[in-house]
C-alpha positions as CSV (number, residue, x, y, z in Angstrom):
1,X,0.0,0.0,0.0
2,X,1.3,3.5,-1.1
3,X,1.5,6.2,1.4
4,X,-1.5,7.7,-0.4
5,X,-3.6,4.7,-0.5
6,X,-2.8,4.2,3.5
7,X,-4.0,8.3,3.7
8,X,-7.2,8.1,2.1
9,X,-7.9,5.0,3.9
10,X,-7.1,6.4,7.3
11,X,-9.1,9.7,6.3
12,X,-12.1,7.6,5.4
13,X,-12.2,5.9,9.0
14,X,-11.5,9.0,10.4
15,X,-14.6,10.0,8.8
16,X,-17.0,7.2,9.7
17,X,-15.6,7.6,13.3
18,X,-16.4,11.3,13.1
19,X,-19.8,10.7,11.9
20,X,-20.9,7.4,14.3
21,X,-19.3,9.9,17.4
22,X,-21.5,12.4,16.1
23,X,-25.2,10.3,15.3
24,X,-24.0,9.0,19.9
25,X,-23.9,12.7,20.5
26,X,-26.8,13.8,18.8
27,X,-28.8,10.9,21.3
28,X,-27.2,12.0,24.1
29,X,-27.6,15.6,24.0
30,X,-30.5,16.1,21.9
31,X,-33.1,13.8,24.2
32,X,-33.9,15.3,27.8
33,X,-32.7,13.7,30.7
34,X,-35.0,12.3,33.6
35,X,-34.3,13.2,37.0
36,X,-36.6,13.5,40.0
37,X,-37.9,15.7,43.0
38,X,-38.7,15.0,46.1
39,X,-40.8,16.6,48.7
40,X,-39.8,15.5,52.1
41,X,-42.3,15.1,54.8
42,X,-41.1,14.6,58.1
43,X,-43.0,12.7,60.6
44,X,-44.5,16.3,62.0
45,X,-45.6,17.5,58.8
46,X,-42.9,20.3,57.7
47,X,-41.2,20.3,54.5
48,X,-37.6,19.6,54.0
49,X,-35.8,22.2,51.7
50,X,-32.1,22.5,50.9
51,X,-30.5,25.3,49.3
52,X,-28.4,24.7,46.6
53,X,-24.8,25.7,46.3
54,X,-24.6,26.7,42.8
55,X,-27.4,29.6,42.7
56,X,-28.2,30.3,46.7
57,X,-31.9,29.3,46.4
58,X,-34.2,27.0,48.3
59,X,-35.1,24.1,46.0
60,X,-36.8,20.3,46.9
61,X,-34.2,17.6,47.1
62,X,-33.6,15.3,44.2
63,X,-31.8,14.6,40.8
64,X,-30.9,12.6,37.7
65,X,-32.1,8.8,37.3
66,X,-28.7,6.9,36.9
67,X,-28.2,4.7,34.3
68,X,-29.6,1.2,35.2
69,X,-32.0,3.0,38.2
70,X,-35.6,3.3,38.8
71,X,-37.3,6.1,40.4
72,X,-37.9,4.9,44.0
73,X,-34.4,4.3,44.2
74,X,-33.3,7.6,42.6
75,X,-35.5,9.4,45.4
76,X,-34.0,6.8,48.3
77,X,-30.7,7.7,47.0
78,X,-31.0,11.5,46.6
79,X,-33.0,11.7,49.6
80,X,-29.4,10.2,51.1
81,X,-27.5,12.1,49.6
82,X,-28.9,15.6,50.0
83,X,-30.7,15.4,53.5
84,X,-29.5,12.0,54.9
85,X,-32.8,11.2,55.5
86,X,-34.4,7.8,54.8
87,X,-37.2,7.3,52.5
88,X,-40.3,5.3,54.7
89,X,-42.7,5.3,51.0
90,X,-43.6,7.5,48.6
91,X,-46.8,8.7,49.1
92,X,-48.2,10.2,45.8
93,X,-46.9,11.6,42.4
94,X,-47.4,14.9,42.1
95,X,-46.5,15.7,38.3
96,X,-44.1,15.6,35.5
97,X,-42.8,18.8,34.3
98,X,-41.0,18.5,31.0
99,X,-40.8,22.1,29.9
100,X,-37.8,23.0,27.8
101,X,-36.9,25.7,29.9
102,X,-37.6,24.0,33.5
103,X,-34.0,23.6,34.2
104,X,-31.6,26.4,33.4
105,X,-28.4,23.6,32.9
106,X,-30.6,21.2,30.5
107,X,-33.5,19.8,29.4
108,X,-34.7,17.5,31.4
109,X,-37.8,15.6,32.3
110,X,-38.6,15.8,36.3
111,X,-41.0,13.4,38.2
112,X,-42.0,14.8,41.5
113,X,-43.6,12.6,44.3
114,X,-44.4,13.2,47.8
115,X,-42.2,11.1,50.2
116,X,-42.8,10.5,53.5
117,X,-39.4,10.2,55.4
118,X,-37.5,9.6,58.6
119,X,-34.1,10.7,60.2
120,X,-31.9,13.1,61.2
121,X,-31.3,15.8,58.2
122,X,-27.9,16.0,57.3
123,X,-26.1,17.1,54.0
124,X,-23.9,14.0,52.3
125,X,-23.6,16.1,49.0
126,X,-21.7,19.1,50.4
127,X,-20.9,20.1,46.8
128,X,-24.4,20.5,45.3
129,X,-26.2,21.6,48.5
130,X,-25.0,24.5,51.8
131,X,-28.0,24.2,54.2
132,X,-30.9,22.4,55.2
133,X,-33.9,23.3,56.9
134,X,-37.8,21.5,57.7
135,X,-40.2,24.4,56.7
136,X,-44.1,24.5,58.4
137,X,-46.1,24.6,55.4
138,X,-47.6,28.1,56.4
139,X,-43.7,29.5,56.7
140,X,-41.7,28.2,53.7
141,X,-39.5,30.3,52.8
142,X,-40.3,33.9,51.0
143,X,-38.5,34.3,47.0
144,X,-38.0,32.6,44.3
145,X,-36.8,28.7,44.5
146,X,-34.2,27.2,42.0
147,X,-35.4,25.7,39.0
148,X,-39.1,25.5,38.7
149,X,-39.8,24.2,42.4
150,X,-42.1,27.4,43.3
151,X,-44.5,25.8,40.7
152,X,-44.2,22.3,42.0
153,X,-44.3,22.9,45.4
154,X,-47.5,25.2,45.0
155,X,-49.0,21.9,43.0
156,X,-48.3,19.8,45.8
157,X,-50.1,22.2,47.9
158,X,-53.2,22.7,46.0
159,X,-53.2,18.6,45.7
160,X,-52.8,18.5,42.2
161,X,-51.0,16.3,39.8
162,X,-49.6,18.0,37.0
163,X,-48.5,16.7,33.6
164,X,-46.7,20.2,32.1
């Protein structure tokens, strides 16, 4: 094989690697990604909130479905890891909120359920959240929440479930 013959042949792989690389990254990045929030209940009936490191506001606990995981275990696992609290059961789902724009970082699909939980509230994730607090639901917190949580928070409350 001439040095021009072993070129075009490694230019032409190059290609078809170039254009499979790009059809995996189109899937990727082009579909939304699901991911999941919770809304904590503590035995007494307040609300666990945690505010998030990256913007300063309140939001509900939660985050994406790993590869291979199902939603119970994505909300046992980012209860964990965001409240150190223990999932008991989920008691309801509240909605699905799927708007392009719900999430500043991405587009993303979120499920948001009701969870009834048990423990003493402590932050595993120090990175994604600084503080966490149990609200009374007649004294959450005033101002806007991250992401679209004021909306699903004020579903919960009104005992809704939302498909949006």
């Amino acid at each position: 094989m001439n040095v021009f013959a072993f070129f075009a042949a490694t230019v032409q792989s190059t290609r078809s690697l170039w254009r499979f690389g790009q059809a995996v990254l189109g899937i990727l990045f082009r579909h939304p990604i699901t991911g999941t929030s919770i809304i904590p209940i503590l035995p007494d009936g307040r609300i666990v909130l945690i505010r998030r490191r990256d913007n300063g506001r309140w939001a509900l606990p939660g985050g994406m479905v790993d590869w291979g995981e199902d939603i119970p275990n994505t909300v046992q696992r980012e209860l964990m890891e965001e409240t150190g609290l223990d999932l008991v059961k989920i008691r309801r789902l509240v909605g699905v909120y799927s708007a392009p724009d719900r999430d500043p970082r991405i587009h993303s699909i979120c499920i948001v359920v009701e969870a009834e939980v048990q423990g003493i509230m402590e932050i595993q994730d120090t990175l994604e959240a600084m503080e966490i607090q149990a609200f009374p639901l007649n004294s959450l917190p005033p101002g806007e929440m991250s992401h679209d949580h004021n909306r699903q928070l004020q579903d919960y409350l009104q005992g809704l479930t939302t498909l949006a």
